[in-house]
C-alpha positions as CSV (number, residue, x, y, z in Angstrom):
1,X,150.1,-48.4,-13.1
2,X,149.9,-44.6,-13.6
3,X,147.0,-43.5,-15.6
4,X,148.1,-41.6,-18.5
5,X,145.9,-39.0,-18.3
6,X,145.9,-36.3,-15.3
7,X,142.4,-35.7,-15.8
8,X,140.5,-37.7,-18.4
9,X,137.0,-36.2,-17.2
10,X,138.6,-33.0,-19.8
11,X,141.1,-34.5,-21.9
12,X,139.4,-37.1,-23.0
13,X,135.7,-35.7,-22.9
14,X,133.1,-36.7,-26.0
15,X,133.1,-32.9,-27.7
16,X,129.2,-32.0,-27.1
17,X,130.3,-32.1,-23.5
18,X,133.0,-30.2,-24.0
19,X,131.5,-27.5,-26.0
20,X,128.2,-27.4,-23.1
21,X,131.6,-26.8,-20.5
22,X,132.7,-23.8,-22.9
23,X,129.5,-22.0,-23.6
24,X,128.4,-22.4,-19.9
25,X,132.0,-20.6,-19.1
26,X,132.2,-18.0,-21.9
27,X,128.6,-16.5,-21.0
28,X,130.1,-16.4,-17.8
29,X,133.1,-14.0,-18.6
30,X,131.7,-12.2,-21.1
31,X,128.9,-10.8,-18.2
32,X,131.5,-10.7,-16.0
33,X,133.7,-8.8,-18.3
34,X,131.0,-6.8,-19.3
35,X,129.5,-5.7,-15.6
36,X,133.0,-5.2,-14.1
37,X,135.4,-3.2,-16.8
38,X,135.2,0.1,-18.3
39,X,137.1,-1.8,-21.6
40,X,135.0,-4.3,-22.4
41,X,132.1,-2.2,-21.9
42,X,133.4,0.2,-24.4
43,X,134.5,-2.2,-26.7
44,X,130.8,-4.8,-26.9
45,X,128.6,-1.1,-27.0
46,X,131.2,-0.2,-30.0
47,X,130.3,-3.3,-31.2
48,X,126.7,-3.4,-30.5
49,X,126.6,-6.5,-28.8
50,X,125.0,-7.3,-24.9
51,X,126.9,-10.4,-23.3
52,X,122.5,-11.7,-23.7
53,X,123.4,-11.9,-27.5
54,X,125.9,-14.7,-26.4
55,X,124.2,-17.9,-26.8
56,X,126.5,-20.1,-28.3
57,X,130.2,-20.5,-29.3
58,X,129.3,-19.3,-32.9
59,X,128.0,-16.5,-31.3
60,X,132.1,-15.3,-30.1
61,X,132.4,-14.1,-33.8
62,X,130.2,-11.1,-33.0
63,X,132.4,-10.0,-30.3
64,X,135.5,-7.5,-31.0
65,X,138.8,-9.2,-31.2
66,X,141.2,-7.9,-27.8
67,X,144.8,-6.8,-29.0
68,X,148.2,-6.4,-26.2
69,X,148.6,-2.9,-27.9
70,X,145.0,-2.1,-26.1
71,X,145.8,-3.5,-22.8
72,X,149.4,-2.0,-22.7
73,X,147.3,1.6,-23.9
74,X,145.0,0.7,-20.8
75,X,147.5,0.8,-18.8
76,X,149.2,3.7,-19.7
77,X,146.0,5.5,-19.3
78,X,145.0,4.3,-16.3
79,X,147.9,3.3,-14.0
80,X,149.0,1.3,-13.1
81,X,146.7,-1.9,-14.2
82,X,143.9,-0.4,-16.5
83,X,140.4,-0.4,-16.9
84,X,140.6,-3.7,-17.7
85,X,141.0,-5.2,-14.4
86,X,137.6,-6.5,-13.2
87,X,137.7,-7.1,-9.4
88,X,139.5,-5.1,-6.4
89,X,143.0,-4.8,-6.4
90,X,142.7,-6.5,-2.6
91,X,141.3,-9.6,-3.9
92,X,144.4,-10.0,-6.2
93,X,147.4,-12.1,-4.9
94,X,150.2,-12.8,-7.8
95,X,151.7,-10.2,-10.1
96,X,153.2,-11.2,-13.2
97,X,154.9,-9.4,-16.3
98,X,154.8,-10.4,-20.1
99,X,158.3,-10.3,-21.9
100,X,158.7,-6.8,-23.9
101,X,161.4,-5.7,-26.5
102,X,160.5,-2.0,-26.2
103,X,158.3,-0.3,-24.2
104,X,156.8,-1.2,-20.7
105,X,155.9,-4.7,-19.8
106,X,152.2,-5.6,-19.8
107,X,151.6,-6.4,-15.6
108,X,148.9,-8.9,-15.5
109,X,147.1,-9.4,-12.1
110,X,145.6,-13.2,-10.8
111,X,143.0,-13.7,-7.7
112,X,143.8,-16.9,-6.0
113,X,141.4,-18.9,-7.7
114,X,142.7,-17.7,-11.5
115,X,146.1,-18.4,-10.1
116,X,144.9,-21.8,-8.9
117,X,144.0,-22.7,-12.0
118,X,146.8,-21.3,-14.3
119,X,148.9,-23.7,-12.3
120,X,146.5,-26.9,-12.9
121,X,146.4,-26.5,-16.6
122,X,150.7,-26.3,-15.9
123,X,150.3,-29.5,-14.0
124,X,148.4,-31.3,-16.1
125,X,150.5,-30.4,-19.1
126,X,153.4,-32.0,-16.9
127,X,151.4,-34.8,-16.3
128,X,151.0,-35.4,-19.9
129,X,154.8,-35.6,-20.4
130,X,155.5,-38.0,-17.5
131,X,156.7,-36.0,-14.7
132,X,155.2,-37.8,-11.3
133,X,154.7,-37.4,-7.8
134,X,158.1,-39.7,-7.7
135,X,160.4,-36.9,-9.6
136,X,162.5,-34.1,-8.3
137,X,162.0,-31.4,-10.2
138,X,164.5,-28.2,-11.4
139,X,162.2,-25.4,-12.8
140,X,165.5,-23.2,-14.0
141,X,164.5,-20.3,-15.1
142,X,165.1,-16.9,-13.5
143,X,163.4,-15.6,-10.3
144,X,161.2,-12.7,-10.9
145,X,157.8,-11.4,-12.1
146,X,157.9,-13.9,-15.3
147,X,155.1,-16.7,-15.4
148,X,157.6,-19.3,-16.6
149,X,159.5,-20.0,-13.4
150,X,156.2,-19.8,-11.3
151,X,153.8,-21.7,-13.5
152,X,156.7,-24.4,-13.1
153,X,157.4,-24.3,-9.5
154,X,153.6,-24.2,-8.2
155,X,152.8,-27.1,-11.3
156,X,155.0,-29.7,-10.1
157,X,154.2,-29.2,-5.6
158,X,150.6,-29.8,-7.7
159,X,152.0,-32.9,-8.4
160,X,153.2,-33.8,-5.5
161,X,156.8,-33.7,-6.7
162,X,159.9,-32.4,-4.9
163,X,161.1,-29.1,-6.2
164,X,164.1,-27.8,-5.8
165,X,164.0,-23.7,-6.8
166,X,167.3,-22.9,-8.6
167,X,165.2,-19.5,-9.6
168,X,168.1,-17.9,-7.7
169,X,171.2,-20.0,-8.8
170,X,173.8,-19.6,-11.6
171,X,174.2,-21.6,-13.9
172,X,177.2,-23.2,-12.5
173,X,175.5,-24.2,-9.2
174,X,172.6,-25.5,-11.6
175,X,174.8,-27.5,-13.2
176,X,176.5,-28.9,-9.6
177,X,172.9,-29.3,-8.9
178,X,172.0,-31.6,-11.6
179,X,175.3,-34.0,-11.1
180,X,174.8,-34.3,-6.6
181,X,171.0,-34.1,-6.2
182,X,168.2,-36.9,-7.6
183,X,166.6,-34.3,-10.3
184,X,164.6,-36.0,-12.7
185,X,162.9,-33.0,-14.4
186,X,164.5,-30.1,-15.8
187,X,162.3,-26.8,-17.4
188,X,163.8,-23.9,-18.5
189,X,163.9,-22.7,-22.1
190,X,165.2,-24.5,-25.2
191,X,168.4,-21.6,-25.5
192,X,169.0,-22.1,-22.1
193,X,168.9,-26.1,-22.5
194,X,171.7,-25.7,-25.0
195,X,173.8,-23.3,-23.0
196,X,173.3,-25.5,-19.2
197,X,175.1,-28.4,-22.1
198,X,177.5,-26.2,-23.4
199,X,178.7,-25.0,-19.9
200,X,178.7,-28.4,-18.6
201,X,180.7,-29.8,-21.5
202,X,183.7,-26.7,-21.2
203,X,183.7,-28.7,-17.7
204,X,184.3,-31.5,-18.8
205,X,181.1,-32.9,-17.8
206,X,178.5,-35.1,-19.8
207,X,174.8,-34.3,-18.6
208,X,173.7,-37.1,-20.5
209,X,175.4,-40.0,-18.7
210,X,176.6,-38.1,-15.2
211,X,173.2,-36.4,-14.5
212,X,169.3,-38.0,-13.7
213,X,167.2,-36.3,-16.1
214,X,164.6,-38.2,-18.1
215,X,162.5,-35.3,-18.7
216,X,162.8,-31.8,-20.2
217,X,160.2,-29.0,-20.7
218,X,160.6,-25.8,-22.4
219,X,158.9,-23.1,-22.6
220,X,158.9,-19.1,-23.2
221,X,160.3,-19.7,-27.1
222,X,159.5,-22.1,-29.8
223,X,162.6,-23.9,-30.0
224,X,161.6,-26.7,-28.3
225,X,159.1,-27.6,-31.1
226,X,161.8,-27.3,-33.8
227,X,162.5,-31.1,-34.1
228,X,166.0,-30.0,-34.7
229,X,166.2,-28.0,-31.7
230,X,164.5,-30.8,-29.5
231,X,166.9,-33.5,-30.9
232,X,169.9,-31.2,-30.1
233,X,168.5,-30.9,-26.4
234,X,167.3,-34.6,-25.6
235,X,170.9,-35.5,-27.1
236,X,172.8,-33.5,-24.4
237,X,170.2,-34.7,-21.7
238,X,170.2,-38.0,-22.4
239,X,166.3,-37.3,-21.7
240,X,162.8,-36.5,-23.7
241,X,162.1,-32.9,-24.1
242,X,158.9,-31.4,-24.5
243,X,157.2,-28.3,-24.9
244,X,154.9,-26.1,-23.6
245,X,153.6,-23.0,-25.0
246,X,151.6,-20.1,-23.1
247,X,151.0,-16.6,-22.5
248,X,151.3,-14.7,-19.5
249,X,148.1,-12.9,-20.4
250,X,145.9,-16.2,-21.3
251,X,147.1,-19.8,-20.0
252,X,149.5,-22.3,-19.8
253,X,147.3,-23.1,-22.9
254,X,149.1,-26.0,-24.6
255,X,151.4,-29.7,-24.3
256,X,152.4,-31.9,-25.9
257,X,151.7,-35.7,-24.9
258,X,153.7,-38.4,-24.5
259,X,153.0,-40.5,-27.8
260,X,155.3,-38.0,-29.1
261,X,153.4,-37.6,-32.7
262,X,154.1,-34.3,-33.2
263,X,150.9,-32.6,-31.8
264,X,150.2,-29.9,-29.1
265,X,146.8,-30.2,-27.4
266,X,144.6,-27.4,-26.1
267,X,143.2,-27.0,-22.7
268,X,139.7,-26.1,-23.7
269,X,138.2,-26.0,-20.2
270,X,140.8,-22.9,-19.9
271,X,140.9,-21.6,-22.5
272,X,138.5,-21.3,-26.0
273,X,140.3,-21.3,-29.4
274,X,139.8,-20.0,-32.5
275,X,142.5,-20.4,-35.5
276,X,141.5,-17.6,-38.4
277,X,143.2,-16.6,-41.5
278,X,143.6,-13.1,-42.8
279,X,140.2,-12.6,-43.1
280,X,138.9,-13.8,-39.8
281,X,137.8,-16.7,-40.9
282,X,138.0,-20.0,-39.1
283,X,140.4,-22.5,-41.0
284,X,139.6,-25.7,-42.1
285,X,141.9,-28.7,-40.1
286,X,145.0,-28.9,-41.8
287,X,145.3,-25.4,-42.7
288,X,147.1,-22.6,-40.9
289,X,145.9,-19.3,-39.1
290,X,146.3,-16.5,-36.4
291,X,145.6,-18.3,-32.6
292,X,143.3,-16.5,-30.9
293,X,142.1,-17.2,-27.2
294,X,139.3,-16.1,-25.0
295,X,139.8,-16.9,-21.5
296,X,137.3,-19.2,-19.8
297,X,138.2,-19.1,-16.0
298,X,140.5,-15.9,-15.7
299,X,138.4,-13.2,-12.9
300,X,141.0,-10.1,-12.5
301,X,141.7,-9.8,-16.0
302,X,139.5,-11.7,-18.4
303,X,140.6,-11.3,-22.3
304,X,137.6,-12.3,-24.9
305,X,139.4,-13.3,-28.1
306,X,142.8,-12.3,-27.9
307,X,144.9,-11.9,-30.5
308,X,148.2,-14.3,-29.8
309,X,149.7,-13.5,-33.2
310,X,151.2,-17.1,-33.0
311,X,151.0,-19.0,-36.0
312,X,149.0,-22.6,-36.1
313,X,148.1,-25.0,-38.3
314,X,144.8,-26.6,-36.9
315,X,145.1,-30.8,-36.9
316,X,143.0,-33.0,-38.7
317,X,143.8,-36.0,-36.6
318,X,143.5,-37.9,-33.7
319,X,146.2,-38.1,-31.5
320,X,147.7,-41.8,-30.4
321,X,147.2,-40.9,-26.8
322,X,143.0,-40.8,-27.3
323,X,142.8,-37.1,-26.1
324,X,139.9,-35.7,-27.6
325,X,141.2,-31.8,-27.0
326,X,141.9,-29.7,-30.4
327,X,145.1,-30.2,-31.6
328,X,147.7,-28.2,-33.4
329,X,150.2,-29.6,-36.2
330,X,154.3,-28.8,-34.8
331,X,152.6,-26.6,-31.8
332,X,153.8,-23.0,-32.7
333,X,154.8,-22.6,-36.0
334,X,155.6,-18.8,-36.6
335,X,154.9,-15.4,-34.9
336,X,153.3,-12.8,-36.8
337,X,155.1,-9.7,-34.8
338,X,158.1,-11.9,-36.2
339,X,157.6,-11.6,-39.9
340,X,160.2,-10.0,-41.7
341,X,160.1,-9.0,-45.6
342,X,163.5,-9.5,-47.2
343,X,163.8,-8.8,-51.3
344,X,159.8,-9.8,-51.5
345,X,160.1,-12.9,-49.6
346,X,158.5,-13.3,-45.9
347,X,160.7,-14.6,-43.8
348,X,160.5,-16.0,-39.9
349,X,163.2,-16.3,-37.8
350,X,162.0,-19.8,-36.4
351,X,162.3,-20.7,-40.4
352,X,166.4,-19.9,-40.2
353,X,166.3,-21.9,-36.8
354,X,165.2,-25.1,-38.6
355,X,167.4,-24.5,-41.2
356,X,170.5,-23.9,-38.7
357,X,169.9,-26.2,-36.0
358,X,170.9,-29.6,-38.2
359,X,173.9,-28.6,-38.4
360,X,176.6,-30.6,-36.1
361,X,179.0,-28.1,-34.5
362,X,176.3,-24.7,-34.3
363,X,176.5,-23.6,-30.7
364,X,174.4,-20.4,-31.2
365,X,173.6,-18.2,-33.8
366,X,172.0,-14.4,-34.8
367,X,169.9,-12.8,-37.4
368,X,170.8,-9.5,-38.3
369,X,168.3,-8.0,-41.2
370,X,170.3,-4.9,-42.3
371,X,170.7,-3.3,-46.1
372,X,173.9,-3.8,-47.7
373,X,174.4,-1.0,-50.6
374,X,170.7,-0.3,-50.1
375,X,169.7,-4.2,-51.1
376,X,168.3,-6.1,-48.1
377,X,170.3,-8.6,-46.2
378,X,169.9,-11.3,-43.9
379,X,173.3,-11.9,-41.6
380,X,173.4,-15.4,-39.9
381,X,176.4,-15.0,-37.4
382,X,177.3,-18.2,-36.3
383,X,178.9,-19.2,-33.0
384,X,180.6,-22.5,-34.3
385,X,181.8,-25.3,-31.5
386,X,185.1,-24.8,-30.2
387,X,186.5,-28.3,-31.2
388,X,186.2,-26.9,-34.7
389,X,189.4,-26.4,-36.5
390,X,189.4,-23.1,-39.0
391,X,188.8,-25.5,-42.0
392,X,185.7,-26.8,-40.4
393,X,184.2,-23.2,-39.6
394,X,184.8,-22.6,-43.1
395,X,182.6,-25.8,-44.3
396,X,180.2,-24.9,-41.9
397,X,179.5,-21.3,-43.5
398,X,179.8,-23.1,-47.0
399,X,177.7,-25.5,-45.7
400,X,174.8,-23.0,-44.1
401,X,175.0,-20.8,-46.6
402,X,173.6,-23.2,-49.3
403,X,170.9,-24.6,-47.0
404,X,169.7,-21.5,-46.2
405,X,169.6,-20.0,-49.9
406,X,167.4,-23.3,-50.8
407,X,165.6,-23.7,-47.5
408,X,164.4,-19.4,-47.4
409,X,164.6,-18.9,-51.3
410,X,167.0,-16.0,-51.0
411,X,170.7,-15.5,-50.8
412,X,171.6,-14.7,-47.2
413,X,175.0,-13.9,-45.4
414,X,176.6,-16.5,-43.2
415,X,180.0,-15.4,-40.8
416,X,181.3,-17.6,-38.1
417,X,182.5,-15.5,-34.9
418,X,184.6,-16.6,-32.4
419,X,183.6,-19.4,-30.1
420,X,181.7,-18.1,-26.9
421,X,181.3,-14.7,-28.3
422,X,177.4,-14.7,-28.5
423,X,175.5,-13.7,-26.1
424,X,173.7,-16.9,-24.0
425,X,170.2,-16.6,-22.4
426,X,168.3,-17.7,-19.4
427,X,165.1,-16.2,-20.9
428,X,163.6,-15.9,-23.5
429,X,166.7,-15.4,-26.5
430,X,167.2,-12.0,-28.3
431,X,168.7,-13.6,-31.3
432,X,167.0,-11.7,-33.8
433,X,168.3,-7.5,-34.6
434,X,166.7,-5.2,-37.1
435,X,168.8,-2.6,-38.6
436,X,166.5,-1.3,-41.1
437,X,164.6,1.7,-40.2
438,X,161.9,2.4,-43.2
439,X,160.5,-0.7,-43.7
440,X,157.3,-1.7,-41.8
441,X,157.8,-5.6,-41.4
C-alpha cells in the first residue's frame, strides 16, 4: 500500500524540528544573500541589521520586507537580471518569467540545484493529491518561459510517472489526447479546465465518462480553491481537482491533501511563512493576513520576506491527513493588487467568482469596473451556455443580479452576451478590466 505521505521525514515532522530545519536554512540565505548581492546589501545596512543579528526565526522581523516592484526596478537598472542575482550567470540553467499585466515580466534565474528543488516541493504536492508512479500524466498548459508547465512536467518524471507534453498542442488535439491515450492526470488551470469541457462538449463528447482522468491540478489562478469552481471542474472530469498555489519568484509553496478538508499546507523546508495584518503583525490562527515568504533553499535569487500580496487566513486546526506543516483556511482567499473600491465597499474579483460560479448554465464571465454618469459600476458580462433559450438568459441575469447585490453589498450590472463570445484562456484568465482612471484601487 502506498504511503500517504511523499516524504513524512518534513510533512509530518514534530515542529521544534521543523523550526531547527528553518533557522539552520534562513541564517544560511540571509549570509548568502548578504555576501553575494548589491540589493540585499543595501537593503539590511538601510536597515541596520548584519545577517550575525539572525539568531532565530523571531529574529526575520528585523529584516526589510522584499517587494516585485524592487526586483522589477533592479532589473531595469541593471539589465538584464539585477543586482539581486547572487551567483554567476554560468552557474544558472532555467530561465523563467512571472505573469505581468503591464510592464516587463520579472525573469527569475534557477542553478540546477534551486531548480531541483522547486520541482520536489511540485512533486510532493502531487504526491499529496494521489498522482503515482502508475499515472500518465497531461501537464496542459502552454510551452514557454512560465513555471506552470515546467514545475508540472519535471514533478511528475520525479514521480516516476509517464508524461506526455501537450505544451505544444491545441486544445483540440488535447482533447483527442485525453479520449485515445491512458492519461490519468490532467494540470492546467481552472479557466482552462472549464474551456477543455466546454470544447469537448460542442463535440459532442463527455470527458467525464469517455476520458481516464481521476485527477486534476490547477494552478496559476485561484479558481480551483473556489469550491464552486472546483465542483464545476471535477463534474466535467468525472475526477478530483485540486490545487496548487505558487510563485515563480518563491516555490511551488503550497497543496492541498487528499482528506480534502479544505486546507492548503505549506512546505516549510522551502519556504518560511509569515501571515501579517496591516500593521505587520503576525495573526493569530484563524485570522486573515498578507503571505509573506522568505526563501529557504533558492541560491541565484534568494528573496528574504517577500511580499506575495495573497490573502490568507492562517488555520487553527489539524488537518485529517496528520501533516504537521502550517496550514491555511480555503488556500488563497484574495489578492491585494486585486482590490477594487466600488461606492465605499472593497471588492475582490475572486468574491464575484464565488458568487457566479453556482450558477448552472455560466460558461464564462467578466468584470468590468467603469463609472456610469460619474457613479461607480461593476459590469458582470456573462457568457451563458448555449442550450439556453432567451427566457433562461434572462432568469440567469435576474437570477445573478440578486445574488450579487446580497452576496457584494452593492447593486452591480449583470448582461448576458452571446454564447462563445468571451474570450477563453490557457493561462492565467484576464477576466477582470478597469475603466476608471482617477481612482487608486
Amino acid at each position: 500500500m502506498d504511503s500517504r505521505y511523499r516524504d513524512p521525514e518534513i510533512e509530518t515532522a514534530a515542529r521544534h524540528t521543523l523550526v531547527r530545519l528553518q533557522e539552520t536554512r534562513l541564517r544560511e540565505q540571509v549570509r548568502h544573500a548578504y555576501r553575494a548581492t548589491a540589493f540585499y546589501r543595501r537593503k539590511l545596512d538601510a536597515a541596520r541589521v548584519k545577517p550575525a543579528d539572525l539568531r532565530t526565526l523571531a529574529d526575520l522581523a528585523r529584516l526589510p520586507f522584499t517587494t516585485k516592484d524592487e526586483l522589477k526596478a533592479s532589473q531595469a537598472d541593471h539589465p538584464l537580471w539585477g543586482d539581486f542575482l547572487a551567483v554567476p550567470f554560468e552557474d544558472c540553467m532555467r530561465i523563467h518569467m512571472t505573469s505581468a499585466t503591464t510592464g516587463r515580466s520579472l525573469a527569475v534565474l534557477d542553478t540546477p540545484d534551486d531548480w531541483n528543488a522547486f520541482a520536489r516541493c511540485y512533486a510532493r504536492s502531487l504526491y499529496a493529491f494521489g498522482v503515482r508512479k502508475r499515472d500518465m500524466v497531461m501537464p496542459a498548459f502552454s510551452y514557454g518561459p512560465w513555471i506552470g508547465y515546467w514545475g508540472g512536467f519535471h514533478a511528475a518524471q520525479e514521480l516516476g510517472a509517464l508524461v506526455f507534453p501537450a505544451g505544444g498542442f491545441s486544445t483540440d488535439q488535447r482533447i483527442d489526447a485525453l479520449l485515445n491515450y491512458p492519461i490519468t492526470v490532467l494540470g492546467c488551470t481552472p479557466s482552462y479546465a472549464l474551456f477543455i469541457a466546454e470544447q469537448a462538449a460542442k463535440k459532442g463528447i463527455d470527458l467525464a465518462t469517455q476520458a481516464r482522468i481521476r485527477v486534476t491540478w490547477h494552478t496559476g489562478e485561484p479558481g480551483a480553491s473556489i469550491p464552486a469552481t472546483k465542483a464545476k471542474i471535477e463534474a466535467a472530469f468525472g475526477a478530483k481537482a485540486y490545487d496548487l498555489p505558487g510563485l515563480t519568484e518563491i516555490a511551488a509553496w503550497g497543496f492541498e491533501c487528499d482528506a480534502r478538508a479544505g486546507l492548503t499546507h505549506v512546505h516549510e523546508d522551502a519556504c518560511y511563512p509569515e501571515v501579517l495584518d496591516e500593521q505587520d503583525r503576525p495573526v493569530k490562527p484563524d485570522e486573515t493576513g498578507e503571505l509573506v515568504l522568505t526563501s529557504l533553499y533558492r541560491k541565484a535569487m534568494p528573496l528574504v520576506r517577500y511580499r506575495t500580496r495573497d490573502i490568507v487566513r492562517l488555520s487553527d486546526r489539524r488537518c485529517p491527513c496528520g501533516r504537521t506543516l502550517v496550514a491555511f483556511e480555503g488556500g488563497v482567499l484574495a489578492r491585494l493588487d486585486d482590490m477594487k473600491k466600488v461606492r465605499g465597499i472593497v471588492v475582490y474579483p475572486r468574491r464575484i467568482e464565488e458568487l457566479v460560479r453556482p450558477h448552472d448554465g455560466v460558461d464564462e464571465f467578466q468584470l468590468v469596473f467603469r463609472r456610469v454618469d460619474g457613479l461607480d459600476d461593476i459590469l458582470v458580462s456573462v457568457d451563458p451556455s448555449p442550450r439556453l433559450s432567451e427566457r433562461e438568459r434572462a432568469g440567469l441575469v435576474a437570477t445573478l443580479a440578486d445574488a450579487l447585490r446580497v452576496g457584494l453589498g452593492i447593486r452591480v450590472s449583470v448582461e448576458a452576451v452571446e454564447p462563445g463570445s468571451l474570450p477563453r484562456w490557457e493561462h492565467k484568465a484576464r477576466r477582470v478590466k478597469d475603466e476608471r482612471t482617477d481612482v487608486p484601487f
